[in-house]
N, C-alpha and C positions, 0 to 999 in steps of 0.2 A: 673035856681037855682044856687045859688053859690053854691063852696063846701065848705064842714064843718070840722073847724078842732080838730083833736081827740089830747088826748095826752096821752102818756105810763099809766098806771096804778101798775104796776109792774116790777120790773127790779133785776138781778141777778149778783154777781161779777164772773165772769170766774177763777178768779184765788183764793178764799176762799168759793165760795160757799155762803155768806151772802144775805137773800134776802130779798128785802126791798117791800111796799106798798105805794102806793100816799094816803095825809089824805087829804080829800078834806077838813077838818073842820080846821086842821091848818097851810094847804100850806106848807105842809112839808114830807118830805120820811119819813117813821116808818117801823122798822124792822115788817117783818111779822110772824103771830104768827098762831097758829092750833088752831083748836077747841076745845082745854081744856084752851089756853091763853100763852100755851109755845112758846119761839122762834121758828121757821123754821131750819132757818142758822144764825147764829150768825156771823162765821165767824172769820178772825184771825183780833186782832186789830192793828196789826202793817201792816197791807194788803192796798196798794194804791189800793183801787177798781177800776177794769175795768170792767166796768156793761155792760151786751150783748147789744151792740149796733152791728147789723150785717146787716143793710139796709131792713131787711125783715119787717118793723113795716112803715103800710104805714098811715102817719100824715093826708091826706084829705080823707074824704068818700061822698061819693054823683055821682058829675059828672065829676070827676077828671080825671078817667078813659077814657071819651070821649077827656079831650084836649091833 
């Protein structure tokens, strides 16, 4: 079986806190909101986001692990 490839869902800036959502409906990151519809993390707008990319998000599932 090949493996299958996953991709982020959600991702976070290290340096403002802003955190965003994958929208599968229009191929685009949206800020993420709580259960009443409020932002998360907004975030500062002058902030070049560095989103946690830190090697721990592993992109294949399946039998990846064997090669």
């Amino acid at each position: 079986m090949a493996p299958t490839l996953r991709t982020p869902s959600e991702r976070t800036c290290e340096r403002c806190g802003r955190v965003e959502v994958w929208e599968e409906s229009t191929g685009t990151w949206r800020l993420a909101v709580d259960e009443s519809g409020d932002p998360q993390a907004v975030g500062s707008p002058y902030c070049i986001h560095e989103w946690d990319i830190n090697g721990s998000f592993a992109p294949f599932e399946g039998d990846a692990a064997e090669a």
